[in-house]
Structure formats: C-alpha cells, structure tokens
C-alpha positions in Angstrom: -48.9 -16.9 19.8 -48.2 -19.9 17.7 -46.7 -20.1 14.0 -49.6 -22.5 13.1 -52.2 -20.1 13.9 -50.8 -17.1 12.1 -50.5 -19.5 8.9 -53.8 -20.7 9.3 -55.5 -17.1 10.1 -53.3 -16.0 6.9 -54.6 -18.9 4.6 -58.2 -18.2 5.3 -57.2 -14.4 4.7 -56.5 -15.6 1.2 -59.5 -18.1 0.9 -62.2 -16.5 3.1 -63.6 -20.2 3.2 -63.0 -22.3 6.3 -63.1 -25.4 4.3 -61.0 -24.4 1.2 -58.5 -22.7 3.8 -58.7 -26.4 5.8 -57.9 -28.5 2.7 -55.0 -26.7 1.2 -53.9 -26.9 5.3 -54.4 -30.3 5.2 -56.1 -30.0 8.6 -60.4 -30.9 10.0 -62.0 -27.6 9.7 -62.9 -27.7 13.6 -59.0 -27.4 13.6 -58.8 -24.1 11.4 -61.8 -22.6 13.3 -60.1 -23.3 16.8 -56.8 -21.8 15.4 -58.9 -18.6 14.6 -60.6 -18.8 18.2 -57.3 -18.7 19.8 -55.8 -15.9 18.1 -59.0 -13.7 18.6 -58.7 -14.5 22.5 -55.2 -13.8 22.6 -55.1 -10.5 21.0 -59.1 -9.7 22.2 -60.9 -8.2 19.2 -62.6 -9.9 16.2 -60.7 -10.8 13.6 -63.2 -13.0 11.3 -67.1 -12.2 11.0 -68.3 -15.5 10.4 -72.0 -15.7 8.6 -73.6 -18.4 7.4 -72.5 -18.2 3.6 -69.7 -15.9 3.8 -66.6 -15.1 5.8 -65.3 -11.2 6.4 -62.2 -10.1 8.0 -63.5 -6.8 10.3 -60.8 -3.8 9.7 -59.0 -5.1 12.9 -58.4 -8.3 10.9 -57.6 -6.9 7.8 -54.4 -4.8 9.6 -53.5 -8.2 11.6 -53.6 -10.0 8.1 -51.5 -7.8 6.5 -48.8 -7.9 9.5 -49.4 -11.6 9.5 -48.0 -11.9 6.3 -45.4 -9.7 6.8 -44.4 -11.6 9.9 -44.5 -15.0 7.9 -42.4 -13.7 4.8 -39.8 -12.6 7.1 -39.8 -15.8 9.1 -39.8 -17.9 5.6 -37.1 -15.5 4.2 -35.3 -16.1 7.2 -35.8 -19.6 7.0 -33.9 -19.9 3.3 -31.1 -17.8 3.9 -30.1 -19.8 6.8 -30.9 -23.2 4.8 -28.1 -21.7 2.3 -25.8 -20.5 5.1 -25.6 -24.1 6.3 -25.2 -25.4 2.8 -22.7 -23.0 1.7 -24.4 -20.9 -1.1 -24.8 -17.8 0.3 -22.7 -15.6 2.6 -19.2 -13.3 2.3 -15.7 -14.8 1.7 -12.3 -13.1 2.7 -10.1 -13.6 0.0 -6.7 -12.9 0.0 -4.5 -12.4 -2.8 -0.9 -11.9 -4.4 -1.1 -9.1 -6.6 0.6 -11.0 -9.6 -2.2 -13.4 -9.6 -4.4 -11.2 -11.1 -3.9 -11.4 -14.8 -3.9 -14.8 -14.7 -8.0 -15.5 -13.8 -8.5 -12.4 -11.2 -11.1 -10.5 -13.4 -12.5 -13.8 -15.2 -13.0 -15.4 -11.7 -15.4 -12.7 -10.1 -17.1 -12.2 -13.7 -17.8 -16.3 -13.1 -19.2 -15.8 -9.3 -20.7 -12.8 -9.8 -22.7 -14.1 -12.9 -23.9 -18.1 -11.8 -23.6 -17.6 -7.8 -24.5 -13.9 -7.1 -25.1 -14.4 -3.6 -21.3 -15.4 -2.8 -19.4 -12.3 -2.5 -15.8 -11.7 -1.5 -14.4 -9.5 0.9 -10.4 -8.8 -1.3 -7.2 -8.5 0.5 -3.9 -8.3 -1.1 -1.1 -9.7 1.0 2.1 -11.5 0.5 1.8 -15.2 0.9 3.2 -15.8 4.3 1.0 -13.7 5.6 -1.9 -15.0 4.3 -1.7 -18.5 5.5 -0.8 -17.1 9.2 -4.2 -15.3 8.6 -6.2 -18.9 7.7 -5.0 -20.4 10.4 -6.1 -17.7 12.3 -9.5 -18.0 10.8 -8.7 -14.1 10.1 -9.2 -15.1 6.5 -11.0 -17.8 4.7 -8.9 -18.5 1.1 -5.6 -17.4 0.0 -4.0 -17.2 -3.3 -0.4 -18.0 -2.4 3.1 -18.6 -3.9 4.4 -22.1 -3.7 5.5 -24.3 -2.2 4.4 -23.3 0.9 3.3 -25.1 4.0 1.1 -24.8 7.5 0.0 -27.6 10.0 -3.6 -26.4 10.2 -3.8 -24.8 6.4 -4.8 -26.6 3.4 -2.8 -25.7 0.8 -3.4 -27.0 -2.5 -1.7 -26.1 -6.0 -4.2 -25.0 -9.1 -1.7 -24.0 -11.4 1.9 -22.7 -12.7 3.3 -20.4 -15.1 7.2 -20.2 -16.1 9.7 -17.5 -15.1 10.5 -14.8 -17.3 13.6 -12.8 -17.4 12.5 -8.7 -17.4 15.6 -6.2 -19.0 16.3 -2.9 -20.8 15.2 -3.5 -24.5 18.6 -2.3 -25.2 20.6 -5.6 -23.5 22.6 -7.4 -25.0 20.5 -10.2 -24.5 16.9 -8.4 -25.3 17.0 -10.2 -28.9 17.4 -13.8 -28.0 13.8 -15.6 -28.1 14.7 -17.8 -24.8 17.1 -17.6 -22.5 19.0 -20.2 -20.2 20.2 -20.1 -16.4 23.9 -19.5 -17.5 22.9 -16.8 -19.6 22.7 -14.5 -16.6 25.8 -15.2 -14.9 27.2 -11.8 -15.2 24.1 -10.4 -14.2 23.0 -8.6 -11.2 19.6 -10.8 -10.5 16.5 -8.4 -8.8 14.3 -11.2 -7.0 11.1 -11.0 -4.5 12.9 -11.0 -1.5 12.6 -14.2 1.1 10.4 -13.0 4.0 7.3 -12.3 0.9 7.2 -16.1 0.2 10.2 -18.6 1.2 9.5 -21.7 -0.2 9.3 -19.8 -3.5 12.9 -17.9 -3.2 14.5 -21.0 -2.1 12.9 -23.2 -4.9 13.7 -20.7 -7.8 17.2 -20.2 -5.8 17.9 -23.9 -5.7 17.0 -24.2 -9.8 19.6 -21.6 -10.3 22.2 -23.6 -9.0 21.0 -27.0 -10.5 20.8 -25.1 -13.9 24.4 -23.9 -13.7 23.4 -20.4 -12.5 26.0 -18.5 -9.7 24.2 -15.3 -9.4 26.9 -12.3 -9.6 24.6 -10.5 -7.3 20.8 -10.4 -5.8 19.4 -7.7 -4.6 15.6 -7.7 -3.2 12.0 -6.1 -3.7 9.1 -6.5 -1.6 7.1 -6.6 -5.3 7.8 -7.6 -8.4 6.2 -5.1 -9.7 9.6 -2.7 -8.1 11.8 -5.5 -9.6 10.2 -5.0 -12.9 10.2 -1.2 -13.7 13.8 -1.1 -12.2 15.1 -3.8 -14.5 13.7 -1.2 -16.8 16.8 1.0 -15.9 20.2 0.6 -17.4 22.7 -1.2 -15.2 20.4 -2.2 -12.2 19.7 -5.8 -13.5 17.4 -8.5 -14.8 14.4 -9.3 -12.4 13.4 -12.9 -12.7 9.6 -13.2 -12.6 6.8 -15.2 -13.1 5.0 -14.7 -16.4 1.8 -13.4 -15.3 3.8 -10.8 -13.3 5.3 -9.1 -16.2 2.0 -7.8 -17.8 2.3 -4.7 -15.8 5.6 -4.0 -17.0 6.7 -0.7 -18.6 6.9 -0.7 -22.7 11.2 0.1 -22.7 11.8 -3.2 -21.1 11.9 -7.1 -22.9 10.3 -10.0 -21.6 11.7 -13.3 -22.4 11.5 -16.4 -21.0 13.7 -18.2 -18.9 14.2 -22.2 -19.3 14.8 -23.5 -15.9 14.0 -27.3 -16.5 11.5 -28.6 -14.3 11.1 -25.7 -12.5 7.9 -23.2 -12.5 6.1 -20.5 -10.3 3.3 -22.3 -8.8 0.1 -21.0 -7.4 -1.5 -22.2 -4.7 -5.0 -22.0 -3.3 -4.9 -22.2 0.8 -7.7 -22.8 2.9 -8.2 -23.7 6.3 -8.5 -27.8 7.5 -11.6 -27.1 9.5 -13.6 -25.1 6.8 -17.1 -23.8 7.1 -19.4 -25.0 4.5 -19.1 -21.7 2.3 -15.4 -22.0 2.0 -15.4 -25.5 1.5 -17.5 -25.3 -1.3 -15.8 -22.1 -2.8 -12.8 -23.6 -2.8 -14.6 -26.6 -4.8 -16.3 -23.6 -7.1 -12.3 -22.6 -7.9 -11.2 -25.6 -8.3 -13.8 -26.7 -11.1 -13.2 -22.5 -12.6 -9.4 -23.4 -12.5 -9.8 -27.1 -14.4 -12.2 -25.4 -17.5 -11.3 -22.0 -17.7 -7.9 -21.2 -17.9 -6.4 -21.2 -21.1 -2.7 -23.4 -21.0 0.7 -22.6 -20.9 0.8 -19.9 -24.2 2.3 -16.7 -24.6 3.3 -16.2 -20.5 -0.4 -17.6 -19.4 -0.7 -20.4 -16.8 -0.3 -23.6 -17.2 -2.3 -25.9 -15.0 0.1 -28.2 -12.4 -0.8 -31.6 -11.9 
C-alpha cells in the first residue's frame, strides 16, 4: 500500500469530488481515480460509490478513511519530530551540575527553556566537576557546569562566567567587621577549602593566588562541599572557609560573609561539552551561551561577573 494513495483516498474523503480532490493534489484526475482503484483491489471491498453527480464513501470506506487519517497524522507527526531531532530543537539533555552554581542562573535558566523552547528538557545531575567531564567524554552526559580551569582532550570546555571568593567566619571574629579582606589577613587562620580530587585546577589556582598574594596558610583542612566548609566555619575555632560568592547563599545566619581581594584571581565557571556534539547539545550550549551574555546581572553584591 502506497503513501500516495492513502493521501489521495484521504483528500477526496474531505472533497468527495474527484476533480476538486485532483487539483488541490496537483495530479490528472485519471491519476486520483487509479489511486482509488488500487487501494480498493488491494484491500477488496468498495471504498467509493461513484455516481454520476456525486461521490459516497460506503461504511467500509468511511472506517478506512478515518484510519487513513489516523495513519497519515502519525506518519506527519512523525515526520516533524524527527525534522527537529536533526535540527536540534526537540529532544532531552543530561545536564550535570555543581551544586554552587545554582544561585547564580539555576532557576532563571530552566524558567528561560522551559518558557521559549518547551520541547528541550533536561535530564539534572549534580556531580563534582571532574566527574562530569569524564562523563562527556564518555558521552554518559551531554553538558556540564564545571569549576575552572579544567581541561579534557575530547571535552569542550569553555568559560561563561566568574564570581570572586568570599571569606565565610563566626560573626563574632575578630575580623567579621572589616568590609574586605586581603590574603595576609588570614595568615593565622586555619583555611577550610574544597578539597583537590572535587575539582583540581580550581584548588591549585586559588592555592597558587594564596601564595602570590602573600598568604602561607597556617593550616587546610578539606570538604567534599562547600556547603560542609560553610556551616563549620560557622563554629568557633574550626576556621574560615574560602568560597566562591554564589556558594555562600546557603550559609547559616551566625556566620559573616566578606569578600576576599585576591588580585586577578576569581572562581570561574565553565560550561563543558563534548567536541563531537549532536545537534541538540550543540545548539543548547549556543542557547546558554546567548542566556549567559543577556541575563546575568554583573559582578554586585556576590553575583557573577561574566569572564571574558
């Protein structure tokens, strides 16, 4: 059974005129009439009773119609959503995520997809950076929100932003009143720091600006989160965690956020991806990229400030 006979028996369903049902075909009407022919041999009933001045379907062709129809809507449907598979507007992406990120454009982001491209939808998983980019390039995830720098031979890894460390202690330190600190400020300190394995390019950067900034920490000791770092600076005596802004916005109300000049140096995000993406991810990533650029406010009160 051919496509062109179903849309032609369905056409003349809706026209019950062989020559109206012809032209909007754009075919002879000995064409239509042998399309009609065929399909009544091939199933062997009447599908069309055929007078002089008018044109019935018989009961048998009035169920065939309506399962015609049914058959072409699902082959059109079908039609579109692979059209938008192969373009990249339609499908499910598996995003992963560090769970600081998240005050910084988490909620905004999926208000922005949900609302303009509603047939995108993401599949969340929070996991610490390294482990996301050994996911892309084991096209066990598509994007990654990732702390840089960071690097992978088959992983595109690209920055969309940075936000500037904050020191995190008891609001009764001696240095919870000063507006700003600097490295040497904490050089009696016992420092609380995301530990290496979670994201190394962004321990040894911020450990490198310690030392260029005049900082010899007294101590380190290490959290898997910085969201443990946080409520135990909250504690007397256990130390200052050193944090990106965005970070501290789930900190406990006892403890002081203030932030920490380290020159040059800033917590940068990073957007990975991987260098043989499908048409989806590629153009999600270029949907973030353009959400990133417009939407996110700059560099005030602890929010990001775009990298360049």
């Amino acid at each position: 059974m051919e496509l062109k006979h179903l849309r032609s028996f369905s056409t003349l369903g809706e026209t019950l005129h062989f020559g109206r049902a012809a032209a909007r075909l754009n075919i002879v009407q000995p064409a239509l009439s042998g399309h009609i022919k065929h399909l009544e041999e091939e199933i062997g009933v009447q599908l069309v009773d055929r007078s002089r001045n008018h044109v019935f379907m018989t009961l048998a062709g009035q169920n065939f119609l309506t399962e015609a129809r049914r058959i072409l809507s699902i082959l059109d449907e079908a039609q579109k959503s692979t059209k938008h598979i192969s373009a990249g507007t339609v499908g499910s992406i598996r995003l992963g995520f560090v769970s600081s990120i998240i005050p910084m454009f988490g909620g905004t982001l999926f208000r922005h997809f949900a609302e303009r491209y509603p047939f995108i939808q993401f599949d969340l998983m929070e996991m610490n950076s390294v482990r996301q980019v050994e996911a892309i390039a084991e096209h066990r995830l598509d994007i990654g929100f990732v702390r840089l720098p960071l690097q992978h031979l088959e992983v595109d890894i690209c920055s969309i932003g940075k936000e500037q460390f904050f020191a995190v202690l008891p609001s009764h330190h001696p240095l919870a009143k000063r507006a700003s600190l600097i490295a040497s400020d904490l050089s009696s300190e016992t420092l609380l720091m995301l530990e290496r394995e979670n994201a190394p390019g962004f321990h040894d950067a911020l450990l490198s600006s310690f030392y260029q900034n005049g900082l010899v920490p007294l101590e380190i000791k290490y959290f898997h989160e910085f969201t443990t770092a946080i409520h135990l600076a909250s504690l007397a005596g256990l130390g200052v965690a050193i944090v990106p802004a965005n970070a501290t916005y789930s900190a406990p109300s006892e403890i002081v956020r203030i932030p920490l000049d380290l020159g040059k140096t800033f917590s940068e995000i990073g957007m990975a991806s991987h260098g043989k993406k499908p048409p989806l991810a590629r153009n999600v990533c270029l949907l973030i990229e353009r959400f990133v650029s417009e939407a996110l406010p700059c560099g005030q009160g602890g929010k990001i400030s775009l990298g360049t």
